[in-house]
C-alpha positions as CSV (number, residue, x, y, z in Angstrom):
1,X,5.6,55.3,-38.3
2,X,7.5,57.2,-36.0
3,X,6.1,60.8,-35.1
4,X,9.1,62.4,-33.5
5,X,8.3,66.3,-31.4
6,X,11.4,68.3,-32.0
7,X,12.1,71.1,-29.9
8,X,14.0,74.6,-31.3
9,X,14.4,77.8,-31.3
10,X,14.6,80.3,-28.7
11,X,14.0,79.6,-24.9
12,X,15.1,81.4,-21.8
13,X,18.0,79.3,-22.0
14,X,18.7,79.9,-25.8
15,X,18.4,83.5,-26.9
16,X,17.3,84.6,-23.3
17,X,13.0,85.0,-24.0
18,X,10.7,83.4,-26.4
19,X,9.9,83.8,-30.2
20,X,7.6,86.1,-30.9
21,X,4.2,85.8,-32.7
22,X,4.0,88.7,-35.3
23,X,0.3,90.1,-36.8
24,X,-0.7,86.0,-35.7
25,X,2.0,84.6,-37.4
26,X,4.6,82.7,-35.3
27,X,8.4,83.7,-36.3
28,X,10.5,81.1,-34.5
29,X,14.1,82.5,-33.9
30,X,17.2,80.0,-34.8
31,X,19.0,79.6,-31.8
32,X,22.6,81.9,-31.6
33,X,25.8,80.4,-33.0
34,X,27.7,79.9,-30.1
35,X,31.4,80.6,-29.5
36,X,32.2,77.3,-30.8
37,X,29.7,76.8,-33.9
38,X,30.8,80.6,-35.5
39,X,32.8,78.5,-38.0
40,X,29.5,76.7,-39.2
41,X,27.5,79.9,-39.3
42,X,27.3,81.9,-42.4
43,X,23.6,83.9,-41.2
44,X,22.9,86.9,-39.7
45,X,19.6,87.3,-37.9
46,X,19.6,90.6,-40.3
47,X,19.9,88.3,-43.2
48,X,16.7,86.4,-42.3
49,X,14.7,90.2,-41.8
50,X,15.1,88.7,-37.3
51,X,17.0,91.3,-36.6
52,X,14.6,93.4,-34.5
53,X,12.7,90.6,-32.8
54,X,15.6,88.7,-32.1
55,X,16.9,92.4,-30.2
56,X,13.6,92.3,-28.3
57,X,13.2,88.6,-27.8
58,X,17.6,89.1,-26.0
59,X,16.4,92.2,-24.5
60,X,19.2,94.0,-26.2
61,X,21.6,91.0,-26.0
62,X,21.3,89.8,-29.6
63,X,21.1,91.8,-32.9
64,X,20.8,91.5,-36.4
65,X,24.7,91.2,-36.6
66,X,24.9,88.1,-34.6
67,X,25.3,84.7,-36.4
68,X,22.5,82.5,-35.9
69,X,22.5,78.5,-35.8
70,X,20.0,78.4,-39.1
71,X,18.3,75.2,-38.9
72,X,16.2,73.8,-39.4
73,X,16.2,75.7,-42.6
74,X,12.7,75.5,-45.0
75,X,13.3,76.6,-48.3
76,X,10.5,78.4,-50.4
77,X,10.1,75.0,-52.4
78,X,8.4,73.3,-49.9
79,X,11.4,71.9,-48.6
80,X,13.2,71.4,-45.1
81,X,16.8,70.9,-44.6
82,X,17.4,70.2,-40.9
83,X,20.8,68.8,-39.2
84,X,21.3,66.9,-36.1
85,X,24.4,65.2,-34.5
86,X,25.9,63.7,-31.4
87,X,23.7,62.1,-28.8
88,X,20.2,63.7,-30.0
89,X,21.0,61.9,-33.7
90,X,22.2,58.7,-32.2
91,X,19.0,58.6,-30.0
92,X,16.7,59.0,-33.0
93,X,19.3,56.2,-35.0
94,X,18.2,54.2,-31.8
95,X,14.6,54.8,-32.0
96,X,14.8,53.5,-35.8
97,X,14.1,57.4,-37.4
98,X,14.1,57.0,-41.0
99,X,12.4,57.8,-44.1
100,X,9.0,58.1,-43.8
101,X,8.5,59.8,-40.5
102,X,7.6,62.7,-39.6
103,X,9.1,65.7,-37.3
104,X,6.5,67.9,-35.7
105,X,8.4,71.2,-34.8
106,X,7.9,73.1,-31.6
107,X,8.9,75.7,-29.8
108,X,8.7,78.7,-26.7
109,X,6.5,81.6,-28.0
110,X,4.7,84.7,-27.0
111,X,2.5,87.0,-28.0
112,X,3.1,91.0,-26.8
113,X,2.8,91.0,-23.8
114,X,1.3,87.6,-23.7
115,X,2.1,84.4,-21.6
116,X,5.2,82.3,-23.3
117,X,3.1,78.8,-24.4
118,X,4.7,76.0,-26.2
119,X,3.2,75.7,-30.0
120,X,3.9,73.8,-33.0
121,X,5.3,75.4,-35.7
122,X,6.3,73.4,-38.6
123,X,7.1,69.8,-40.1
124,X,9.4,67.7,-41.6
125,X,8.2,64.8,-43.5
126,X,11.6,62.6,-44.2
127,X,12.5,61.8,-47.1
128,X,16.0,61.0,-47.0
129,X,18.7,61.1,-44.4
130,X,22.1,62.5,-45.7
131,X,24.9,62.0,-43.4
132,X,28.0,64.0,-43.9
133,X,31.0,62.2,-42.5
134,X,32.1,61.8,-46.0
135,X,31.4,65.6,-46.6
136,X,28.4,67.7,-47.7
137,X,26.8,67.5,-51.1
138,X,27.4,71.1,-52.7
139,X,23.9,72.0,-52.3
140,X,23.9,72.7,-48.9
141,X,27.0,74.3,-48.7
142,X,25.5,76.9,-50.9
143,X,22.8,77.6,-49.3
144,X,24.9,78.2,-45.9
145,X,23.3,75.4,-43.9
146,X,25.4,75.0,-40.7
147,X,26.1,71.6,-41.0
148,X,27.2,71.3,-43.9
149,X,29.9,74.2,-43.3
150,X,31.6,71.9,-40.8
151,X,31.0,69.0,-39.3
152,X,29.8,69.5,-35.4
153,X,30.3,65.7,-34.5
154,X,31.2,62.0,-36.4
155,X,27.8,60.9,-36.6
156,X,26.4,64.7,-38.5
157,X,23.7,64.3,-40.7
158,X,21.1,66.4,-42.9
159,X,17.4,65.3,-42.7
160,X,15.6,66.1,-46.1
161,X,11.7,66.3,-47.1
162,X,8.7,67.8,-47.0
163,X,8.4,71.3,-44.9
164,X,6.5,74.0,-44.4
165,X,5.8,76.6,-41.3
166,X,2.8,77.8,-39.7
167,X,1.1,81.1,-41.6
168,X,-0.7,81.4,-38.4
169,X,0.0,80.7,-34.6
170,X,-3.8,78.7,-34.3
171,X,-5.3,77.3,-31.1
172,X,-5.0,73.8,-33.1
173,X,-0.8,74.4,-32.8
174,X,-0.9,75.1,-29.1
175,X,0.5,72.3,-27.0
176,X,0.8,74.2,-23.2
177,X,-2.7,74.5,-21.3
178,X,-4.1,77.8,-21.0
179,X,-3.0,79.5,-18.0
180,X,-0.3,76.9,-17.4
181,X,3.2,77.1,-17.6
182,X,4.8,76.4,-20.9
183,X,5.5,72.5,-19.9
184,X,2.2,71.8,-19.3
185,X,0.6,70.3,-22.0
186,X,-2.6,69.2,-23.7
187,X,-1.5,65.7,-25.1
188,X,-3.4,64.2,-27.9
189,X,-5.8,61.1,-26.8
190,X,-3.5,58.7,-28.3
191,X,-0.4,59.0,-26.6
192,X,0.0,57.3,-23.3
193,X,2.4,56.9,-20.7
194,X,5.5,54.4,-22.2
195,X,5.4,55.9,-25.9
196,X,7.1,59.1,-26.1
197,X,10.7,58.9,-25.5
198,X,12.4,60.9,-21.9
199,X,8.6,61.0,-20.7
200,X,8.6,57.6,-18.8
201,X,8.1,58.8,-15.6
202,X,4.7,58.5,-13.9
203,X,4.5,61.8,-12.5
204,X,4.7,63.5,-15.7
205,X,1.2,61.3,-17.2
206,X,-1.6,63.5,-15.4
207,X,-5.3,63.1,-15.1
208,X,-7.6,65.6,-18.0
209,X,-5.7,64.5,-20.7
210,X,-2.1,66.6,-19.6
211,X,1.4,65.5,-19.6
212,X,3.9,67.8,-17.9
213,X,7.2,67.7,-20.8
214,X,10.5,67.6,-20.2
215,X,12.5,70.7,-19.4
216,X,15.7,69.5,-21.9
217,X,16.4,67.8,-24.4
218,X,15.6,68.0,-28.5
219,X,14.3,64.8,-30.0
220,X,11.3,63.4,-28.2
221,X,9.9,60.2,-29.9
222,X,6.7,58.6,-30.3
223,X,6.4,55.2,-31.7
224,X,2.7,55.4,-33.7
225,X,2.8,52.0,-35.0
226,X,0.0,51.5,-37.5
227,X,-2.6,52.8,-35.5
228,X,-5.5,55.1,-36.7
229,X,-5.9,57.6,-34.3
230,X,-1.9,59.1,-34.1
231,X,-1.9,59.0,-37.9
232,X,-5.0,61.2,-38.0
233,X,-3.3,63.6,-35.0
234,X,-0.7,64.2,-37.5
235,X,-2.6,64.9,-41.0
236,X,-4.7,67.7,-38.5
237,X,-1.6,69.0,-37.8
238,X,0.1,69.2,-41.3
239,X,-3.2,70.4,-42.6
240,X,-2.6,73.4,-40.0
241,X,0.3,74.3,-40.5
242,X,-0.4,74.5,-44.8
243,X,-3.7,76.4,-44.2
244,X,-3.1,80.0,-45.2
């Protein structure tokens, strides 16, 4: 099984500040529809109710009349639709992402006038992977997912299972150290040095159980094999995010 930590939302590169977390509830932000993806974008942050944190999270630079890059996009099923393409697709293609795995969602987020931290903040079980070069099933054109309006690159596809977000932003969900800066993590006991994907370098393994992550990239991938101990990381994770 493949456990695969997905990064989205905003960042101070993407949006300009971190998502905010509302009455304990983290609301992660969809990144903004650039220039060249307003064609796939049929959302307003004001037609997700974002309109004011997505304002305050700019500073004034984004309102609830921008389009906004919608994905991933959880439906109130108990689904999640998320796309992916170019070279972050082909590296999870590469790493043999399939049915059966599982994305673990994070993202920047801060409380008022609290320290931006890195926190998970949904899943993705897969259930199917849908790719679109032969065009979108009418399904998700309907419901306005971007990548299924048009096509961002050859190899665009439509992951499909199992999703739900976080009702609450718990200790449990936090991945940076307290005090730290939102790169500094807490890893889980399991994962070592060689088994999560752009993470090879020594430097970035350090003593107490920390591993200092990557500043880009989206699709970070951790092989968990049949072992025990990742596959119970995960179901206290899930069973997280689904508590009320």
């Amino acid at each position: 099984m493949k456990i695969v930590l997905s990064r989205k939302g905003f960042d101070t590169s993407a949006g300009g500040g971190p998502s905010p977390i509302v009455e304990g509830r983290p609301v992660s932000l969809p990144i903004p529809a650039g220039d060249r993806e307003r064609r796939t974008s049929a959302t307003t942050y004001g037609d997700l109710g974002l309109g004011d944190h997505a304002a305050r999270a700019s500073r004034g630079r984004i309102g609830a009349e921008d389009l906004c890059h919608h994905d991933p996009m959880f439906t109130d099923e108990g689904e999640c639709l998320f796309g992916q393409c170019g070279a972050a697709q082909t590296h999870l293609e590469r790493q043999g992402v399939g049915v059966g795995d599982v994305f673990v969602f994070f993202g920047l987020f801060a409380e008022s006038g609290g320290e931006p931290h890195h926190r998970i903040f949904g899943y993705l079980k897969v259930g199917e992977v849908i790719p679109l070069s032969g065009g979108a099933p009418a399904e998700f054109v309907d419901r306005g997912h971007p990548h299924a309006l048009a096509m961002h690159a050859r190899n665009d596809c439509i992951w499909r299972g199992e999703g739900y977000v976080a009702a609450r932003a718990s200790e449990a969900l936090r991945l940076t150290v307290p005090g730290g800066p939102p790169s500094l993590w807490r890893r889980p006991d399991w994962l070592r040095r060689g088994e999560l994907t752009y993470h090879d370098r020594a430097d970035r393994w350090i003593r107490g159980g920390r591993l200092r992550s990557v500043s880009r990239g989206q699709e970070f991938v951790a092989d968990a094999g049949r072992r025990k101990a990742p596959r119970e990381w995960l179901e206290a994770v899930i069973a997280e995010i689904r508590a009320s």
